[in-house]
C-alpha positions as CSV (number, residue, x, y, z in Angstrom):
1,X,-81.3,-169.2,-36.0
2,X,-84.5,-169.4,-33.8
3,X,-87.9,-168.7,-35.3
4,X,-89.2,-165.0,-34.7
5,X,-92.1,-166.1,-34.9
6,X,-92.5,-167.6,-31.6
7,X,-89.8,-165.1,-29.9
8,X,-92.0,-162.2,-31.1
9,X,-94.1,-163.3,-28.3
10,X,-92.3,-161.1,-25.8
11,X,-91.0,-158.2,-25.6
12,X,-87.1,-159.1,-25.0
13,X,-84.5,-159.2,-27.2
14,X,-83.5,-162.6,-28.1
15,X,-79.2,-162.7,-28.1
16,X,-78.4,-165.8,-30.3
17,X,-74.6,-166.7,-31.1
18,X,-73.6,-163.1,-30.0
19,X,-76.5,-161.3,-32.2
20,X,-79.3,-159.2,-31.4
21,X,-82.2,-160.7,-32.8
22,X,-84.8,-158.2,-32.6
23,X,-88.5,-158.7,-32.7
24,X,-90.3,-156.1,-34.5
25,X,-93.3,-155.4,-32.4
26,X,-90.5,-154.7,-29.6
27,X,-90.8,-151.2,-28.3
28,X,-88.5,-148.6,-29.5
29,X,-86.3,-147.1,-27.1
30,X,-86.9,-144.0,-25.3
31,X,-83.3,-142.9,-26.6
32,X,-83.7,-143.2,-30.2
33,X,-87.2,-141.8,-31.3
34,X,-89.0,-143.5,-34.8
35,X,-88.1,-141.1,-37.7
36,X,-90.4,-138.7,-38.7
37,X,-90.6,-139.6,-42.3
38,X,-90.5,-142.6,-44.1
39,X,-88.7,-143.1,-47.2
40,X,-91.3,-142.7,-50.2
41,X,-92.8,-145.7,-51.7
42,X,-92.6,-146.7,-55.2
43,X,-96.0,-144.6,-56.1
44,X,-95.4,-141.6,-54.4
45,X,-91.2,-141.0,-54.8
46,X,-92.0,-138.7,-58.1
47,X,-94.2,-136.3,-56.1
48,X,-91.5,-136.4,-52.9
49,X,-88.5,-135.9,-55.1
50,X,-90.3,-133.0,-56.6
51,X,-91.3,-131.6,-53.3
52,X,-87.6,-132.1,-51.5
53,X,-86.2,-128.3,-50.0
54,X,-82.6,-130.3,-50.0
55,X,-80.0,-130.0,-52.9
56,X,-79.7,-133.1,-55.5
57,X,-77.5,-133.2,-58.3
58,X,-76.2,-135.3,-61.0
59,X,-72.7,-135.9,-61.1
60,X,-70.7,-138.0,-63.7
61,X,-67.9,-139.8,-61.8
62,X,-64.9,-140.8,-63.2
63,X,-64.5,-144.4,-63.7
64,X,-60.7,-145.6,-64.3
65,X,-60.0,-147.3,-67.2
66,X,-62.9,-146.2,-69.3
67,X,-64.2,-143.0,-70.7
68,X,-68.2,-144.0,-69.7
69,X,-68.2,-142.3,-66.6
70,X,-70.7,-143.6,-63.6
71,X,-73.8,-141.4,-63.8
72,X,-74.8,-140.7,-59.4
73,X,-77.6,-138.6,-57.9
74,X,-76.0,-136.8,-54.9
75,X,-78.0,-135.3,-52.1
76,X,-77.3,-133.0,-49.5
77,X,-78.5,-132.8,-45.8
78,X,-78.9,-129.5,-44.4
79,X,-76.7,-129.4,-41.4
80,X,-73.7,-127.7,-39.9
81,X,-70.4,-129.4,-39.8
82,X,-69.5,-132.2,-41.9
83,X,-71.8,-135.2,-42.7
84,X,-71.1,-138.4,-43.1
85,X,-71.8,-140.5,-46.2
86,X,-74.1,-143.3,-47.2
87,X,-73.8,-145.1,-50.7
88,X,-77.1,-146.0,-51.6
89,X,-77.2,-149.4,-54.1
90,X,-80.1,-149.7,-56.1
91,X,-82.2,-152.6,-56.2
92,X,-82.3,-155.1,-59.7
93,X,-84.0,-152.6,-61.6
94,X,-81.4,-150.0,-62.0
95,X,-81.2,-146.3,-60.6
96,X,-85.0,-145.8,-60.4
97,X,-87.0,-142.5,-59.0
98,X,-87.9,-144.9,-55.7
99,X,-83.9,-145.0,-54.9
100,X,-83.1,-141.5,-55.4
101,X,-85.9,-140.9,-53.1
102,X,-84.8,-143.1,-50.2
103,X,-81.3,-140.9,-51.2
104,X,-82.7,-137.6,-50.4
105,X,-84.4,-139.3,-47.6
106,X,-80.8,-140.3,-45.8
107,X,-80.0,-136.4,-46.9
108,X,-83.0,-135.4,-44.4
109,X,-81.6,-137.2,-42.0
110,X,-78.3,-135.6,-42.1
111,X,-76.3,-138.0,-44.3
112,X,-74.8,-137.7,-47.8
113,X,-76.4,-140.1,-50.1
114,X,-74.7,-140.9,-53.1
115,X,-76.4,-143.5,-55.2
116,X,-74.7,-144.5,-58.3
117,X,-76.6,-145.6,-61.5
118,X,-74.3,-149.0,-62.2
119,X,-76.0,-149.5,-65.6
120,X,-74.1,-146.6,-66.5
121,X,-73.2,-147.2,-70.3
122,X,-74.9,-150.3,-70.3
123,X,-77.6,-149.3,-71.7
124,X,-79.3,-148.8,-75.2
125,X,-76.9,-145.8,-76.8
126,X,-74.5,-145.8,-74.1
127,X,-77.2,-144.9,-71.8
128,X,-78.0,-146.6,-68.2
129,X,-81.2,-147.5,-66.1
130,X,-83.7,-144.9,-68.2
131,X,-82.2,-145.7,-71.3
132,X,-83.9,-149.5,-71.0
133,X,-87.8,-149.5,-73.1
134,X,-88.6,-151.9,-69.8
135,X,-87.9,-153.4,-66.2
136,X,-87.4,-156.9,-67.6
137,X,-84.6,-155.1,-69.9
138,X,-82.9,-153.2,-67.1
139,X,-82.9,-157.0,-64.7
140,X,-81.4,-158.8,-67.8
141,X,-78.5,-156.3,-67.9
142,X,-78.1,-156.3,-63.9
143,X,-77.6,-159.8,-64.2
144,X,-75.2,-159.3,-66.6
145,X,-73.1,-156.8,-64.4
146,X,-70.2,-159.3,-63.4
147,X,-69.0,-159.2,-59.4
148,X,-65.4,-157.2,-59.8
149,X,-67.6,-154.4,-62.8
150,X,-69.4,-154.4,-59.8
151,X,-67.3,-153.5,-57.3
152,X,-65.2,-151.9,-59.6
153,X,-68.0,-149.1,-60.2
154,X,-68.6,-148.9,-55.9
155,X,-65.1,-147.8,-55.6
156,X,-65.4,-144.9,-58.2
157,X,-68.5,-143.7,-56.4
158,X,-66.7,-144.1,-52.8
159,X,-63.0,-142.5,-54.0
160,X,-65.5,-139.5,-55.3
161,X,-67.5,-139.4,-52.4
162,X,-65.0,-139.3,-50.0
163,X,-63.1,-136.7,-51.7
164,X,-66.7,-134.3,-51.3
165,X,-65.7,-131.4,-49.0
166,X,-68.9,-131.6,-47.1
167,X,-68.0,-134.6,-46.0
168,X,-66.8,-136.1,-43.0
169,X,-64.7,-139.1,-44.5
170,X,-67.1,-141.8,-43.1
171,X,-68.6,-144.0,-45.0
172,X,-71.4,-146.4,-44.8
173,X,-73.1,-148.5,-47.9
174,X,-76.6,-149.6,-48.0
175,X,-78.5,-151.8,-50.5
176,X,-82.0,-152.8,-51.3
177,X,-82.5,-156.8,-52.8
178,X,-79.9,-157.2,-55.4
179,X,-78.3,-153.8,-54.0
180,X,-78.8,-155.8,-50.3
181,X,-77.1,-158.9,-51.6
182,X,-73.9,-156.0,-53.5
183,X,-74.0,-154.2,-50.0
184,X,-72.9,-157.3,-48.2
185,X,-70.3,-158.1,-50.9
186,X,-68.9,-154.6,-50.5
187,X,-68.2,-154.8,-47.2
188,X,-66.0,-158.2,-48.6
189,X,-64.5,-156.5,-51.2
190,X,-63.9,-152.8,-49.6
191,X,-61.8,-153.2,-46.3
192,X,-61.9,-149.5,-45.6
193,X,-66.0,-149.3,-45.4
194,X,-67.4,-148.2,-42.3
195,X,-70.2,-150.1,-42.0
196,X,-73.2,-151.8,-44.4
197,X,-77.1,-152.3,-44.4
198,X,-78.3,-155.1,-46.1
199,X,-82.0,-155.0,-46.9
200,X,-83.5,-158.7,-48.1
201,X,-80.6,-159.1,-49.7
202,X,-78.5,-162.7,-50.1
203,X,-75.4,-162.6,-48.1
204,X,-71.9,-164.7,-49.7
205,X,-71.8,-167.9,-50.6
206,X,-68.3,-168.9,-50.3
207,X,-67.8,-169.2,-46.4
208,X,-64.1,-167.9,-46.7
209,X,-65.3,-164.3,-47.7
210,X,-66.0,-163.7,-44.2
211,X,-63.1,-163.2,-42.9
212,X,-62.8,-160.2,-45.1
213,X,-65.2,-158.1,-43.7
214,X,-63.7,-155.2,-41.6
215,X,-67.2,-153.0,-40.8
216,X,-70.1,-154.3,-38.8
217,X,-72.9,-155.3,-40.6
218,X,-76.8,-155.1,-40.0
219,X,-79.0,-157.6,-42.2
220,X,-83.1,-156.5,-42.5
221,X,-85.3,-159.4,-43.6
222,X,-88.7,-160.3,-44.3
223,X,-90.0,-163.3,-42.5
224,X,-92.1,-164.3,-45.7
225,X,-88.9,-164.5,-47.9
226,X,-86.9,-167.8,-47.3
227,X,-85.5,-167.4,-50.5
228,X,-83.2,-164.5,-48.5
229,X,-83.7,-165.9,-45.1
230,X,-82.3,-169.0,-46.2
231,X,-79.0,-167.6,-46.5
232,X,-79.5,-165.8,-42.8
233,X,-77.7,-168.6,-40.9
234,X,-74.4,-169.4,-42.3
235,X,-73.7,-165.5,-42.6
236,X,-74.6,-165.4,-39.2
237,X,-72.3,-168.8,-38.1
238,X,-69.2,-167.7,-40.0
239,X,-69.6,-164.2,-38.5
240,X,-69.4,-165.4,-35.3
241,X,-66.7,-167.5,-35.7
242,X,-64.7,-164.9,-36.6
243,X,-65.6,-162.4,-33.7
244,X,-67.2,-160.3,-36.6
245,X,-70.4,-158.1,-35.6
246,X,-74.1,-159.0,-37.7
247,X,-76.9,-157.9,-36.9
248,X,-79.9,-159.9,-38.4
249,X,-83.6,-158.3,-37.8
250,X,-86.8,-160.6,-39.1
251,X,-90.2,-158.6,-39.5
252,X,-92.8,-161.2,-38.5
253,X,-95.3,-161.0,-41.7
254,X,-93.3,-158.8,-44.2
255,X,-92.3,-159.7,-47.5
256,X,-89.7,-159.0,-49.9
257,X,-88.9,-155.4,-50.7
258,X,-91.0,-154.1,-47.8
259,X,-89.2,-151.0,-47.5
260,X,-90.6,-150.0,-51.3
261,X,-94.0,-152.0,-51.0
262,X,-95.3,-150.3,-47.8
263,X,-98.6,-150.8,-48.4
264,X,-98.9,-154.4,-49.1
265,X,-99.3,-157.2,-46.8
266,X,-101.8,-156.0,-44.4
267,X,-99.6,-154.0,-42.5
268,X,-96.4,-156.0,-42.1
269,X,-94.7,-153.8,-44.5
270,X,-95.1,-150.9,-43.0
271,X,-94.3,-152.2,-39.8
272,X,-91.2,-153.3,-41.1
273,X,-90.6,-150.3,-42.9
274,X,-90.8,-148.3,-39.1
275,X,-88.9,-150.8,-37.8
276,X,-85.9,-151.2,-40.4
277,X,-85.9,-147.8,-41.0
278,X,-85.6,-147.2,-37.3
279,X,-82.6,-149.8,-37.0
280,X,-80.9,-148.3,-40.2
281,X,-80.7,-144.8,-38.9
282,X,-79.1,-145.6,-35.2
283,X,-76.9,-148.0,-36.8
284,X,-74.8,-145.6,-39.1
285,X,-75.1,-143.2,-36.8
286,X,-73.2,-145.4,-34.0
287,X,-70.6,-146.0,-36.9
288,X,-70.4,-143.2,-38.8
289,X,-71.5,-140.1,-37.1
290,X,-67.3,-140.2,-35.1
């Protein structure tokens, strides 16, 4: 993998191994315009969620085998026609008010977010993410969550989601640290995904899930976050063996969980933030607005 730091330098896409290694101080294309709106940050997704003109509910979804169903926001774009569908995967601390609001978010942008609480009955009482007295709490129980409950618990939400009659049957996943690192492995474990986001999230360690993946998928990183980063390359070498399509963007200066933490690092965050945000939004519409 080459180092951003000096390909940043220019203004040209770097193509390494097949990839698009884009810089994030390259311009944005004529063609596809920075959004309007940001996702909320951590601090302000209260206030945004309780501003939002679109339509959010709670829905219980069925999970098979058990009678504690998956509790999942659901949001609504306003739009004509059929939409098509992102599954929003929380980060390590559970279903919190920051996720929902990147949910409704995806909903202005014409998707259908569906982002499922998978502490569902895990929690103190039966309860999920709120039901935890702290974050530390909600972590210890996320670690807990073994890979096939997991995955288990992303097909409910999918089989519901597809089955909503506003939408268009296409669907894309997207995840946010430990949701980054359960997005990847979805697109391992669900053959019939469309297409996955993977924000500073780990990608698999066993070399022969590769070959599993069916959708493309587009990796958003922080260059200050080798812990991640360090698991950039051998995604990106298996993937290529394999004729399989990831996309891996570094933010020169960003850390970790830039997307929620906007405001932190001098600048770089938000960059990133632009610039991920920017690259999230043209790549499920390429897969999942036909």
């Amino acid at each position: 993998m080459l180092d951003l730091r000096q390909k940043c330098m220019s203004r040209l896409l770097v193509i390494v191994c097949g990839f698009t290694m884009a810089c994030a101080s390259e311009p944005v294309p004529s063609t596809t315009p920075l959004p309007q709106t940001l996702p909320a940050t951590e601090d302000t997704a209260p206030a945004v969620l309780e501003a939002s003109p679109r339509h959010g509910e709670w829905v219980a979804v069925e999970l098979p085998g058990s009678d504690m169903p998956v509790k999942t926001w659901v949001v609504y774009p306003e739009r004509s026609g059929k939409a098509p569908i992102v599954l929003v995967i929380h980060e390590i601390y559970g279903l919190t008010e920051w996720v929902r609001a990147v949910a409704d978010q995806f909903a202005a942008e014409g998707f259908i977010a569906v982002a499922p609480d998978l502490l569902s009955g895990r929690g103190p009482n039966g309860g999920g993410t709120d039901a935890f007295g702290s974050r530390d709490e909600a972590v210890k129980a996320i670690l807990a969550l073994e890979h096939n409950e997991r995955t288990r618990r992303l097909d409910a939400v999918r089989a519901y989601a597809l089955d909503i009659p506003a939408g268009s049957g296409r669907i894309g996943s997207v995840g946010f640290c430990w949701g980054g690192m359960a997005s990847f492995a979805y697109a391992v474990d669900q053959p019939d995904l469309h297409a996955a986001v993977v924000y500073y999230g780990t990608s698999p360690a066993d070399a022969t899930d590769f070959d599993r993946i069916k959708a493309p998928v587009l990796g958003l990183y922080g260059e200050d976050d080798e812990r991640v980063n360090a698991t950039i390359s051998p995604a990106e070498n298996a993937m290529a063996a394999l004729g399989q399509s990831y996309e891996s963007v570094i933010f020169p200066g960003a850390g970790h969980g830039f997307l929620r933490a906007q405001a932190e690092r001098e600048g770089a965050n938000l960059r990133a933030a632009e610039q991920g945000w920017m690259h999230t939004l043209t790549f499920f519409r390429e897969h999942l607005e036909h």
